[in-house]
FISE-624728 format. One record per residue (C-alpha): residue number from 1; residue in three letters; chain; x, y, z. Coordinates in steps of 0.2 Angstrom, whole numbers, plus 2048, in hexadecimal, padded with zeros to 3 digits. Layout:
# FISE-624728
   i  aa ch east north  up
 NUM ALA  A    X     Y   Z
...
END
This chain:
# FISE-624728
   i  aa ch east north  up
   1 UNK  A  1AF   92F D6E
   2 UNK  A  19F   92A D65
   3 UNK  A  1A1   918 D6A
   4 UNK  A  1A2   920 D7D
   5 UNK  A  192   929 D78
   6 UNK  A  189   919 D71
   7 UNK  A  18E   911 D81
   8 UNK  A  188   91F D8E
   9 UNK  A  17E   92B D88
  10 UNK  A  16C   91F D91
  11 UNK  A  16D   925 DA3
  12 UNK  A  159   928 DA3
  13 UNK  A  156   916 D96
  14 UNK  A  15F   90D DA8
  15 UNK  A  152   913 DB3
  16 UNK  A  142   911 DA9
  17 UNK  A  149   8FD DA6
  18 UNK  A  14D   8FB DB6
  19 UNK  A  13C   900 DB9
  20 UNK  A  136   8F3 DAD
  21 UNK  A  141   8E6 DB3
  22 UNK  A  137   8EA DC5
  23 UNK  A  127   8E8 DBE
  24 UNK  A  12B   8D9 DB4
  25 UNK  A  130   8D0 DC2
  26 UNK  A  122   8D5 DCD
  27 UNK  A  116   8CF DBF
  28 UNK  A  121   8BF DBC
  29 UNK  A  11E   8BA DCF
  30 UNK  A  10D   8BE DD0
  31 UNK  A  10B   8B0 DBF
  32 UNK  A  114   8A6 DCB
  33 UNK  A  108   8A7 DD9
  34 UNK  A  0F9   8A6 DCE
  35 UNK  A  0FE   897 DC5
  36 UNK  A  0FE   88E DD7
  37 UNK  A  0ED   894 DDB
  38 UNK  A  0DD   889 DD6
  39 UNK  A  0D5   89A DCE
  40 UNK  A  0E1   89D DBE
  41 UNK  A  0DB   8A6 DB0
  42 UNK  A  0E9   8A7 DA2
  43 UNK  A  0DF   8AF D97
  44 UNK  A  0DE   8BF D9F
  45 UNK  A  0F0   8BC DA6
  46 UNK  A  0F7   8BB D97
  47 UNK  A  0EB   8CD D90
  48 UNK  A  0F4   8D8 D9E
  49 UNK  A  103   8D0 D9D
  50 UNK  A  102   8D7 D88
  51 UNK  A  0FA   8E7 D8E
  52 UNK  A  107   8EA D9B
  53 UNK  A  115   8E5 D8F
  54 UNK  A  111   8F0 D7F
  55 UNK  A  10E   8FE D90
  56 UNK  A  121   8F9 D92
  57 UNK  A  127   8FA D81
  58 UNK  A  11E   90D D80
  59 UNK  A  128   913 D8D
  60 UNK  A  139   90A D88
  61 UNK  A  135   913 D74
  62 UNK  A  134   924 D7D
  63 UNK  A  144   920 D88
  64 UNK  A  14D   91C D7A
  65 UNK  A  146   92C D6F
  66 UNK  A  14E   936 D7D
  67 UNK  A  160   92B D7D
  68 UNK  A  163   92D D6E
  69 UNK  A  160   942 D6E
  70 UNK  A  16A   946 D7C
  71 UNK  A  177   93A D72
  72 UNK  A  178   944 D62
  73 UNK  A  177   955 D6E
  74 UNK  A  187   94E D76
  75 UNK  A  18E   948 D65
  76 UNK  A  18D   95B D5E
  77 UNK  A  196   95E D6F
  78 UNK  A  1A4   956 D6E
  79 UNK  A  1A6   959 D5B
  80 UNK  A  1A7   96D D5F
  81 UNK  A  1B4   966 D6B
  82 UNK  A  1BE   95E D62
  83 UNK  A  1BC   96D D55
  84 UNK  A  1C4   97B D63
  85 UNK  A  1CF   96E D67
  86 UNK  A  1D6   96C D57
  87 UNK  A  1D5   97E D51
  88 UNK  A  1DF   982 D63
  89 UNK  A  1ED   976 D5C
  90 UNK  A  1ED   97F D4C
  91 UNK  A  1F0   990 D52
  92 UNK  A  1FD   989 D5E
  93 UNK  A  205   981 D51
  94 UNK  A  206   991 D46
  95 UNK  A  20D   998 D55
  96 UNK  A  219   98F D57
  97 UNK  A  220   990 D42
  98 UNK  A  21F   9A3 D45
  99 UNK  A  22B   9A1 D51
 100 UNK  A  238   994 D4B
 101 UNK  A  237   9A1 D3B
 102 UNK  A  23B   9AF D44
 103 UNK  A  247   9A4 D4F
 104 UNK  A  250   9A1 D3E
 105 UNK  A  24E   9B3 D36
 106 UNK  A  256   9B9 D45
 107 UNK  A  264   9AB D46
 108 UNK  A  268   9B0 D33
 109 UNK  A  26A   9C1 D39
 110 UNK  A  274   9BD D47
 111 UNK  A  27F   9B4 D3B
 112 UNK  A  282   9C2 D30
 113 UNK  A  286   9D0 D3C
 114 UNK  A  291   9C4 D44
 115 UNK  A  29B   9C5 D34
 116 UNK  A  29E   9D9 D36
 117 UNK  A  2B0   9DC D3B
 118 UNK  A  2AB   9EF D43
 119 UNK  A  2AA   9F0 D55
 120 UNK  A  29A   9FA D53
 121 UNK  A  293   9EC D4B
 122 UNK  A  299   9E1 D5A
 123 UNK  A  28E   9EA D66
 124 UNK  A  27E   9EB D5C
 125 UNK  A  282   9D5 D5A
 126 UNK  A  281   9D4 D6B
 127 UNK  A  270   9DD D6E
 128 UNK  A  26A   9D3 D60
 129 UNK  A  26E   9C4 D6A
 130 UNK  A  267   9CB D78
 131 UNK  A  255   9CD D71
 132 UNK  A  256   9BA D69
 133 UNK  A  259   9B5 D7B
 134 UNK  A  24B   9BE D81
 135 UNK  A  240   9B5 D74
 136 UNK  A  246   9A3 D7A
 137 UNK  A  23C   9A3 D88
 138 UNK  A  22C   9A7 D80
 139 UNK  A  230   999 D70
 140 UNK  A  233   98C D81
 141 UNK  A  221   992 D89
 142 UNK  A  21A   98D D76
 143 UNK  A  224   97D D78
 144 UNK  A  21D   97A D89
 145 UNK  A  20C   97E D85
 146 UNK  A  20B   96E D76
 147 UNK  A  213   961 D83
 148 UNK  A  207   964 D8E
 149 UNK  A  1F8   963 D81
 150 UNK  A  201   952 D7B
 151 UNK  A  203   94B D8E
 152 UNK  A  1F0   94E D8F
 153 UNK  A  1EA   948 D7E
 154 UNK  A  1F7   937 D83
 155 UNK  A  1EE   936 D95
 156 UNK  A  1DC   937 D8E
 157 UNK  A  1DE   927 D80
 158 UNK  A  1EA   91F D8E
 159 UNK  A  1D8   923 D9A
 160 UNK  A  1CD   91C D8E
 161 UNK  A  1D5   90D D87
 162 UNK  A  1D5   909 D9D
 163 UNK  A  1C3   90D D9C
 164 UNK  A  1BE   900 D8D
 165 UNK  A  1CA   8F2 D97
 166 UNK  A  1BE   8F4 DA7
 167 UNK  A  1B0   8F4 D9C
 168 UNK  A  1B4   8E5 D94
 169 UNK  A  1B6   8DB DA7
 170 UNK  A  1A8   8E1 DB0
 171 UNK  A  19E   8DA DA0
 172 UNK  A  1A5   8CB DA1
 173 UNK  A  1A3   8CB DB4
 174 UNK  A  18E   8D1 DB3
 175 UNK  A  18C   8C5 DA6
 176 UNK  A  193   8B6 DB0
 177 UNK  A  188   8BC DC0
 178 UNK  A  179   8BC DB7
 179 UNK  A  17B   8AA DAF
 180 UNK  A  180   8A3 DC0
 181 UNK  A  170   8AC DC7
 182 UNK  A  165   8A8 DB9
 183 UNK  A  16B   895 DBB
 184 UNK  A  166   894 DCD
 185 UNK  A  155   89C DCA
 186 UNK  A  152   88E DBC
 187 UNK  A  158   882 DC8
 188 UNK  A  14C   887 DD6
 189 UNK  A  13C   886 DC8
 190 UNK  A  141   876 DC2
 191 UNK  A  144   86F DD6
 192 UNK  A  133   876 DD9
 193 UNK  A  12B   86F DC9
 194 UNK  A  133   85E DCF
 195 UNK  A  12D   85E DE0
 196 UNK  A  119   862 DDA
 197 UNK  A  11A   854 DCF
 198 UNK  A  122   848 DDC
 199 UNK  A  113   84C DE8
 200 UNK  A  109   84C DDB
 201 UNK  A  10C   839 DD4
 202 UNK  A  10F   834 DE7
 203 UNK  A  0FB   839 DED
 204 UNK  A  0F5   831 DDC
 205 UNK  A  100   820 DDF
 206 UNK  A  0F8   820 DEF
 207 UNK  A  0E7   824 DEA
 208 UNK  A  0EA   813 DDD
 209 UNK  A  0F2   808 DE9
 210 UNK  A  0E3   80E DF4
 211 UNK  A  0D4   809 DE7
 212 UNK  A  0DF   7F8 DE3
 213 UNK  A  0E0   7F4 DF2
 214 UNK  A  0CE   7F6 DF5
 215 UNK  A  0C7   7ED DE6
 216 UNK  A  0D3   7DD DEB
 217 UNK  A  0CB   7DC DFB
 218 UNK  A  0BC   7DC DF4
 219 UNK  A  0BF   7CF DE6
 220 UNK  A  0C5   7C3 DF5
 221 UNK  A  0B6   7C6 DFF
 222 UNK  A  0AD   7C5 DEF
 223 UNK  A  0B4   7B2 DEB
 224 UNK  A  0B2   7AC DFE
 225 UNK  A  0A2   7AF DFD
 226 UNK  A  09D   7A6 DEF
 227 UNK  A  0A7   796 DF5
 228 UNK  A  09C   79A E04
 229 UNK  A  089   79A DFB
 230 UNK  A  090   78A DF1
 231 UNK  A  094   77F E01
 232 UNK  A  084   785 E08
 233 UNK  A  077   780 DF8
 234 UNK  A  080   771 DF8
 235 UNK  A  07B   76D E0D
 236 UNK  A  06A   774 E05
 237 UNK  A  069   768 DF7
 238 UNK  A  06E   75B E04
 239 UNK  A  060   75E E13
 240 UNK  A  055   761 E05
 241 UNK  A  04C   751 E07
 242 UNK  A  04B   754 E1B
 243 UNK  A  046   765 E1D
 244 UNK  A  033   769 E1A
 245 UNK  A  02F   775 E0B
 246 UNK  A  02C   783 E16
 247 UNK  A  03E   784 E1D
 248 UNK  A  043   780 E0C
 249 UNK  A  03A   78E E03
 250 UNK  A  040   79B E12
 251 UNK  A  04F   795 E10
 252 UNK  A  04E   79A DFD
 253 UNK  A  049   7AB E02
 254 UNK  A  058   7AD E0E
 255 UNK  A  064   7A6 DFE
 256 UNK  A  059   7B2 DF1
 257 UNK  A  05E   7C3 E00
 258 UNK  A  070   7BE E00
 259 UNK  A  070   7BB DEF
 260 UNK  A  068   7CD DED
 261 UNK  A  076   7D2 DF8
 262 UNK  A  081   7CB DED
 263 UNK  A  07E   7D4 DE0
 264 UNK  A  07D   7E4 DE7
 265 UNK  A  090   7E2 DED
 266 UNK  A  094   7DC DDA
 267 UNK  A  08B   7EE DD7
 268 UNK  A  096   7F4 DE2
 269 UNK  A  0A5   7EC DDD
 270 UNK  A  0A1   7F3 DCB
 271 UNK  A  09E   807 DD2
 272 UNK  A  0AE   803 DD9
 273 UNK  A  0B7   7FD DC8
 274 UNK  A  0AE   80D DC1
 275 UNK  A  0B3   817 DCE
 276 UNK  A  0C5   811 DCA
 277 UNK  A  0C4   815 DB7
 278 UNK  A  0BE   826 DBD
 279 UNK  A  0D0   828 DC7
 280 UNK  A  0D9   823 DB9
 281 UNK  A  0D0   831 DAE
 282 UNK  A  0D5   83C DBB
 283 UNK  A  0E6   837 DBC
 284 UNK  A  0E8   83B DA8
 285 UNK  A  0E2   84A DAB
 286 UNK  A  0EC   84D DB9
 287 UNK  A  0FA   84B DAC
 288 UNK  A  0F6   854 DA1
 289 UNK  A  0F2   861 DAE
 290 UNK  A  104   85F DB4
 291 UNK  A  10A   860 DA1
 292 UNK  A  102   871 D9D
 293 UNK  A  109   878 DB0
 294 UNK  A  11B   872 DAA
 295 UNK  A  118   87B D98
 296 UNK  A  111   88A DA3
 297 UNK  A  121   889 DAD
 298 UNK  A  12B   888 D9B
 299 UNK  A  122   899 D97
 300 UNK  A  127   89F DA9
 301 UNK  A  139   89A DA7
 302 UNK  A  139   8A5 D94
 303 UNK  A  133   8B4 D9B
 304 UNK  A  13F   8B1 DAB
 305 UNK  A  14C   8AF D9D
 306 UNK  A  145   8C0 D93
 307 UNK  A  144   8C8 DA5
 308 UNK  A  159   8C4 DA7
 309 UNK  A  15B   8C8 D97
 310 UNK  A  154   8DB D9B
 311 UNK  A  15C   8DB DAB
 312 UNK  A  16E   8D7 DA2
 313 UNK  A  16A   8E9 D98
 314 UNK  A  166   8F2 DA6
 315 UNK  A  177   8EF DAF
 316 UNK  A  17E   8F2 D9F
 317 UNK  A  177   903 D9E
 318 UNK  A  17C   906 DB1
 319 UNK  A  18D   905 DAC
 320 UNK  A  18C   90F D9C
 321 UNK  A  186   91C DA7
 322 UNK  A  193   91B DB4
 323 UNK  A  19E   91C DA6
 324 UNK  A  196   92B DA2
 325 UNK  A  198   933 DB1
 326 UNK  A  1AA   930 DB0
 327 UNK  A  1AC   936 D9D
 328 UNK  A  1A0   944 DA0
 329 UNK  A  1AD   94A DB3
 330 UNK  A  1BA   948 DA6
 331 UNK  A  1B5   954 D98
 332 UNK  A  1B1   961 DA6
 333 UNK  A  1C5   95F DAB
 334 UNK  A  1CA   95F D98
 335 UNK  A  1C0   96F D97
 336 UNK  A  1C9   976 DA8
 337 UNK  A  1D9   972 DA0
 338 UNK  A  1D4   97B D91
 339 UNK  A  1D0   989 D9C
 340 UNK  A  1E1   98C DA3
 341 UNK  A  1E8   986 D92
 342 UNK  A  1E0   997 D8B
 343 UNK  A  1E3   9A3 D9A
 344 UNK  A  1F7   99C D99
 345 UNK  A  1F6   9A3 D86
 346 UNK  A  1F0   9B1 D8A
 347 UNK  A  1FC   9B4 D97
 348 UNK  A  209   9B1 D8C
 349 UNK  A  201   9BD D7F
 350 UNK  A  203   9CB D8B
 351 UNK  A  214   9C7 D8F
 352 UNK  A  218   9C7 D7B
 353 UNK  A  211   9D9 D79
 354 UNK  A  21A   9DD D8B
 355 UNK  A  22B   9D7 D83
 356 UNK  A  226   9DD D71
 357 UNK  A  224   9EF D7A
 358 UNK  A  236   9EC D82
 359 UNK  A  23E   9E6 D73
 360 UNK  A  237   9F6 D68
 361 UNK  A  23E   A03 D78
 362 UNK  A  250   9F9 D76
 363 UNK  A  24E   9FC D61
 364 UNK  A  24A   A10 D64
 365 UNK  A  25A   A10 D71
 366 UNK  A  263   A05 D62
 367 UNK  A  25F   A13 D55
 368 UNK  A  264   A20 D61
 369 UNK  A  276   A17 D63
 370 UNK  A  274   A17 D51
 371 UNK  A  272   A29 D4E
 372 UNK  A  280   A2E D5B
 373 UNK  A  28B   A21 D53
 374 UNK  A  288   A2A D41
 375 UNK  A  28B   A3A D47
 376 UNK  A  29D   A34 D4E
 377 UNK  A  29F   A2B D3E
 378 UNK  A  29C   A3E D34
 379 UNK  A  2A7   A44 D41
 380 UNK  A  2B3   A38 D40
 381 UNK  A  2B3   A39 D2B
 382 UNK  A  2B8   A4D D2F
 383 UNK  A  2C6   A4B D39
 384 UNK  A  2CE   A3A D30
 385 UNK  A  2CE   A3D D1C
 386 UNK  A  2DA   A2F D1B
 387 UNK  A  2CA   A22 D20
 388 UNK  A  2BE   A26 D14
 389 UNK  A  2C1   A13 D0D
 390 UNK  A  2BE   A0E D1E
 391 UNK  A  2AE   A19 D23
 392 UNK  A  2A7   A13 D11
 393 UNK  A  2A8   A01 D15
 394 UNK  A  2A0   A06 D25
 395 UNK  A  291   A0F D1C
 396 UNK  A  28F   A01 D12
 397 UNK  A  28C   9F4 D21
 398 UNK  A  283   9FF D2A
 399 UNK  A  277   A01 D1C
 400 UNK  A  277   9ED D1B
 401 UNK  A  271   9EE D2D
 402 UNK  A  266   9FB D2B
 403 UNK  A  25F   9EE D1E
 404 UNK  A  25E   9E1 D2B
 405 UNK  A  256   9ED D37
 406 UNK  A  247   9F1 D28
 407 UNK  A  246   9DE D27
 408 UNK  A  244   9DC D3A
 409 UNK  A  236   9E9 D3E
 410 UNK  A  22C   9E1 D2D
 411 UNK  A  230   9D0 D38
 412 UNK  A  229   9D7 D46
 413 UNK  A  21A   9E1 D3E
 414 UNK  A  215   9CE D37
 415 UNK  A  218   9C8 D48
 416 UNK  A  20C   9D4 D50
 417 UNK  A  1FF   9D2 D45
 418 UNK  A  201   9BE D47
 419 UNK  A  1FE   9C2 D5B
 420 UNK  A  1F0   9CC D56
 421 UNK  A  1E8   9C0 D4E
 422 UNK  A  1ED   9B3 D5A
 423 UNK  A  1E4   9BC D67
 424 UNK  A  1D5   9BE D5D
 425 UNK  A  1D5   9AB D5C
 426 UNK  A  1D5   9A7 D6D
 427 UNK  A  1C7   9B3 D71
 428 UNK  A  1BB   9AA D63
 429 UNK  A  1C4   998 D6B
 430 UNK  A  1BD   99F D7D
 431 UNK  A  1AC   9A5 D78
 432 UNK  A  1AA   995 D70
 433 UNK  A  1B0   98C D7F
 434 UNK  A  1A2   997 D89
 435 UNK  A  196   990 D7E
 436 UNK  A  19B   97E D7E
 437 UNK  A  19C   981 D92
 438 UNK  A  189   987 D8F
 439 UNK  A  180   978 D87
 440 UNK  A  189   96D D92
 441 UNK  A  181   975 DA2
 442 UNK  A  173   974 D96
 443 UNK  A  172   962 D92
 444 UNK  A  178   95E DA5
 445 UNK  A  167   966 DAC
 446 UNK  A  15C   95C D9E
 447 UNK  A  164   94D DA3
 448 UNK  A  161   950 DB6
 449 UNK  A  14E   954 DB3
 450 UNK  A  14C   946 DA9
 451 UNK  A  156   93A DB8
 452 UNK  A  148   944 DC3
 453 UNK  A  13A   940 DB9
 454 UNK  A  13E   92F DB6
 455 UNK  A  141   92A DCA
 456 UNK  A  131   935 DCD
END
């Protein structure tokens, strides 16, 4: 019973986590978003993230508080239980001894009247059988009273061992859905991860390719060139001594503008190999970039994990509420059954005192034979003088009867005040049932405001 307590006494503590849960995930995809956006500011991230998860652990401290109340109110609950159960048992059982005493007292007696050779005594045998035949029915109603408390004591561990079986599959059934899901989740961060990487190396190969390409050109445009200048100092060097000194100096100036021009394309071509170095730079960066996003998605996969984790508990508490439910429809039919187990008693009570009433009219019209059967006995003793031996050994039984009759009412005195007491039992068992019914209806109504609360 306590372990079905410890495992279903947190209707409200599923709400408020699955609450959580929402909000976690909610906040786990906006990370998401944010880390994709050009504007991310960890920092304050990660400070509402913290603030909104001690906010969290608050509420789940105060769910818990109320948990674990309503699960020591239900614990003295079932403890009273169990106490009237167990005190109802007692009584029944002390019954029940009280009659298989008087069953045996009366059998004795039966036994010894049934050893009388008078035909008097004959007839006062047969009415004794007579009211030991009217008290079998009520020792059978006794009887059938503690099969039927055994039947349902045997139904509800046969119910309960059912309901730990179930428990134990659909466990084992949540717990592989939630790896299966968690797995495909994972697997669609790290596809995604993949992907970004792959476009990202693609546009910066392309970028290098690009530049490489670039600066080769350049290098052969750069070396044709020269080869160029040379074969033309050399035809210089050659119409030297033909040309006048005016061509040759303008021609100096036209060599002096492309060598100029020269150097600012090796300018050029050095912006350019700077230009690349800077790329390259970039690229590390890049990297590392990429490295601290794939550590950032590392984080993201933890709290996915811790989020999975919470989850897993929140189904784990729907079910231990459903299993309360279930429990709590249970106890209500245990306490119906104890209802007509108590109204049957009583029924059975008044029938004893209807039967006890009988049996006391049969012993006045017993004592009545009695007397007339004395008085024929006195008149018998006047008219035969020759039976006094006979009469006296018929005075002496009946005395021995007369004995047995003392030692039956006493029986049935103790027998009364036994039912007496029994009846007092069962009205201290029903008040104490009215109360049990009380805080029940009582706790039901806390735990719905506290359902309405929480979905409010």
């Amino acid at each position: 019973m306590a372990s079905w307590w410890n495992s279903a006494g947190a209707s409200n503590f599923t709400r408020g986590l699955t609450s959580i849960t929402g909000q976690i995930s909610s906040n786990f995809k906006d990370i998401l978003s944010e880390a994709s956006e050009e504007t991310y500011d960890p920092v304050a991230e990660l400070t509402r993230a913290k603030q909104h998860i001690e906010d969290l652990e608050l509420r789940k401290e105060t769910l818990v508080e109320e948990c674990a109340s309503l699960k020591k109110q239900c614990d003295e609950l079932t403890m009273q239980k169990q106490a009237v159960e167990i005190k109802s048992d007692m009584l029944l059982a002390e019954s029940r001894r009280v009659i298989e005493e008087k069953d045996n007292e009366l059998k004795r007696l039966r036994e010894n009247t049934n050893a009388a050779t008078w035909n008097n005594t004959t007839d006062l045998n047969n009415t004794w059988t007579d009211i030991l035949e009217d008290d079998q029915p009520e020792i059978n109603e006794y009887l059938r009273y503690q099969r039927t408390i055994r039947d349902l004591k045997d139904e509800n561990s046969h119910l309960r061992d059912e309901l730990a079986n179930l428990r134990k599959t659909f466990k084992a059934q949540q717990a592989e859905r939630d790896q299966s899901h968690r797995d495909n989740e994972i697997s669609q961060l790290e596809q995604a991860h993949a992907e970004q990487m792959s476009t990202c190396r693609r546009d910066y190969d392309e970028q290098i390719q690009k530049l490489q390409s670039r600066i080769a050109e350049l290098e052969e445009w750069n070396k044709n060139h020269q080869e160029e200048e040379l074969q033309k100092s050399i035809e210089v060097q050659k119409d030297v001594d033909d040309v006048d000194k005016d061509l040759l100096s303008q021609e100096l100036e036209q060599a002096n503008e492309k060598l100029n021009w020269y150097n600012e394309k090796f300018k050029e071509f050095i912006n350019l190999q700077s230009n690349m170095e800077l790329l390259v730079t970039n690229n590390k960066q890049l990297e590392n970039e990429l490295q601290l996003e794939q550590q950032n998605h590392q984080s993201a996969l933890k709290r996915l994990e811790q989020f999975e984790a919470n989850q897993q508990i929140v189904n784990n508490i729907d079910d231990l509420t459903h299993l309360l439910t279930e429990e709590r429809q249970r106890c209500d039919a245990l306490a119906a059954d104890n209802d007509s187990m108590f109204r049957l008693l009583e029924e059975t009570r008044v029938q004893h005192e209807n039967q006890i009433k009988e049996k006391d009219k049969q012993i006045e019209d017993l004592n009545s034979q009695i007397n007339n059967l004395q008085q024929q006995l006195e008149t018998k003793e006047n008219e035969y003088e020759k039976e006094i031996n006979e009469l006296q050994q018929f005075k002496e039984k009946q005395k021995e009867e007369e004995e047995h009759r003392l030692k039956e009412s006493k029986l049935r005195e103790m027998l009364e005040k036994q039912l007496v007491e029994v009846n007092e039992d069962l009205q201290t068992l029903e008040n104490e049932k009215m109360e049990l019914h009380n805080q029940i209806d009582d706790l039901k109504d806390q735990l719905q405001n506290k359902e309405r609360q929480i979905q409010s």
